[in-house]
C-alpha positions as CSV (number, residue, x, y, z in Angstrom):
1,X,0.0,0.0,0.0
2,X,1.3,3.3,-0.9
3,X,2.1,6.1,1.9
4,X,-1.1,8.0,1.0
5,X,-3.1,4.6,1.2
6,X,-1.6,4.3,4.9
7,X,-2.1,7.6,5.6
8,X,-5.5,7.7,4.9
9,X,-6.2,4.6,6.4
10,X,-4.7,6.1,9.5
11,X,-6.8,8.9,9.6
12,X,-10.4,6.8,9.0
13,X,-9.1,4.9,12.1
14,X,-8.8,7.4,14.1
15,X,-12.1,9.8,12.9
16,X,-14.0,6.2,13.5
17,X,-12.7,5.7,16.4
18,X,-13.3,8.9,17.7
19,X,-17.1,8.8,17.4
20,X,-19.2,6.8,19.9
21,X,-22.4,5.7,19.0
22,X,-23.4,3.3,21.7
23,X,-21.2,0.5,24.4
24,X,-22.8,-1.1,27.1
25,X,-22.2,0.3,30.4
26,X,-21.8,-0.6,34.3
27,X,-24.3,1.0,36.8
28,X,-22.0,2.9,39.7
29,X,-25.0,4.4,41.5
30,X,-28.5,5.6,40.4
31,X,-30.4,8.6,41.8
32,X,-34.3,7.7,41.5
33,X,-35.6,11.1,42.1
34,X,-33.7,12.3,39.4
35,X,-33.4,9.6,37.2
36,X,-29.7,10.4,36.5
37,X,-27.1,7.7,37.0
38,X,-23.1,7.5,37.1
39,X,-22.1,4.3,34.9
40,X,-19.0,2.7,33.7
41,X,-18.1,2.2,29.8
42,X,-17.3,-1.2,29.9
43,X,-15.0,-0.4,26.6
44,X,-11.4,0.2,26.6
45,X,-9.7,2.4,24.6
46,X,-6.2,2.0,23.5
47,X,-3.5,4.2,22.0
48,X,-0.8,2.9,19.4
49,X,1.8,1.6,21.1
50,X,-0.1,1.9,25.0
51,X,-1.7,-0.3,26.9
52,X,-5.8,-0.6,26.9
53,X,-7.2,2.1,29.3
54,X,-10.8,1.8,30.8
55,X,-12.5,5.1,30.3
56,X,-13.3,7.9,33.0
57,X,-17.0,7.4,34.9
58,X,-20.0,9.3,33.4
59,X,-21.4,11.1,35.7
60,X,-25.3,12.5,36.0
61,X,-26.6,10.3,33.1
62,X,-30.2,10.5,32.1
63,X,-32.6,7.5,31.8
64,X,-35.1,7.5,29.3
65,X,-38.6,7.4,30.8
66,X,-41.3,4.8,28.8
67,X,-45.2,5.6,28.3
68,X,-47.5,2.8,28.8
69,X,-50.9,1.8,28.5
70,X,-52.2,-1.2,30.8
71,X,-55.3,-3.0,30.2
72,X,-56.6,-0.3,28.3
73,X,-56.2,2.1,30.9
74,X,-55.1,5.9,30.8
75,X,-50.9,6.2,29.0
76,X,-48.5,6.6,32.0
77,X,-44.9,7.7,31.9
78,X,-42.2,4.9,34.1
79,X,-39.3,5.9,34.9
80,X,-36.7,2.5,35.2
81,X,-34.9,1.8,38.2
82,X,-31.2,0.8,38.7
83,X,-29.3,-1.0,40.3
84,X,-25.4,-0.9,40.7
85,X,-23.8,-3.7,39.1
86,X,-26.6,-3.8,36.5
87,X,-25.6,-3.5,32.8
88,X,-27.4,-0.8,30.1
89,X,-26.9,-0.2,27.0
90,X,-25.8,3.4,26.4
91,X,-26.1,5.6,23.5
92,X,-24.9,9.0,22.8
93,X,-26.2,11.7,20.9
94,X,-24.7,13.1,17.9
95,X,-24.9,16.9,19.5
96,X,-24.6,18.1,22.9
97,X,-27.9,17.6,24.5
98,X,-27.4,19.9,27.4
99,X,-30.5,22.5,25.9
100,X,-32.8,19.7,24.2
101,X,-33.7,18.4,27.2
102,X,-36.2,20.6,27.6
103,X,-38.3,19.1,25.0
104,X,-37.9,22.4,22.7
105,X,-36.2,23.0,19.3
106,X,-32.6,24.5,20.4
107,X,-29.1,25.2,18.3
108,X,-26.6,23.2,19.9
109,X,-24.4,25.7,21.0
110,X,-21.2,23.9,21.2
111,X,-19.2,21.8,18.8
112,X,-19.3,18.9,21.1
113,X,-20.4,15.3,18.8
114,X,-21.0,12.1,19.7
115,X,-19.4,12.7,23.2
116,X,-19.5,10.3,25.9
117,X,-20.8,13.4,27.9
118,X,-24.1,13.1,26.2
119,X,-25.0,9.2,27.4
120,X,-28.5,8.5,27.5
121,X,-29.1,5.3,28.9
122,X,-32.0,3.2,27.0
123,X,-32.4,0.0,28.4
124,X,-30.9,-2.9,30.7
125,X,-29.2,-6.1,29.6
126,X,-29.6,-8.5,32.1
């Protein structure tokens, strides 16, 4: 492969790399009346060269809240309970979500993308 193939193969590594999507995570503690949680990405990272380093605790993580219907019955809104030690399944946003929270249409006002700082947690594995 030519020095522009590897150089370019290099730099889709590390663009890819750099964008997180979704990982499973550890629960460290969860906060019922808020719903927020601090978790533990249970994928490593790893530098050329380095040993595999565990990433940094998320702290303040929101849970997403489910609407239900039972027996026919008036749509309620659940919020999930945690547990530490339980696995989720995190996913993170592809722009900061610190404003859209609020349910209304906002400009992202920082360049932040697909940062572990915007985990939302969606569901537990086990």
């Amino acid at each position: 492969m030519s020095n522009a193939g590897v150089f370019f193969d290099n730099l889709k590594r590390t663009i890819f790399t750099s964008i997180n999507t979704s990982m499973p995570a550890k629960i460290l503690s969860f906060d019922e009346s808020s719903g927020k949680a601090k978790i533990q990405p249970l994928f490593k990272v790893k530098e050329v060269g380095q040993v595999p380093q565990s990433l940094p605790p998320i702290e303040n993580v929101p849970t997403l809240k489910q609407k239900y219907r039972v027996n026919g019955g008036a749509v309620e809104t659940y919020l999930p309970v945690y547990s530490p030690g339980d696995t989720v399944l995190v996913v993170f946003c592809q722009r900061a979500i610190d404003d859209a929270q609020s349910g209304h249409n906002v400009f992202p006002g920082t360049s932040r993308m697909f940062s572990i700082q915007d985990a939302v947690i969606v569901g537990v594995f086990n």
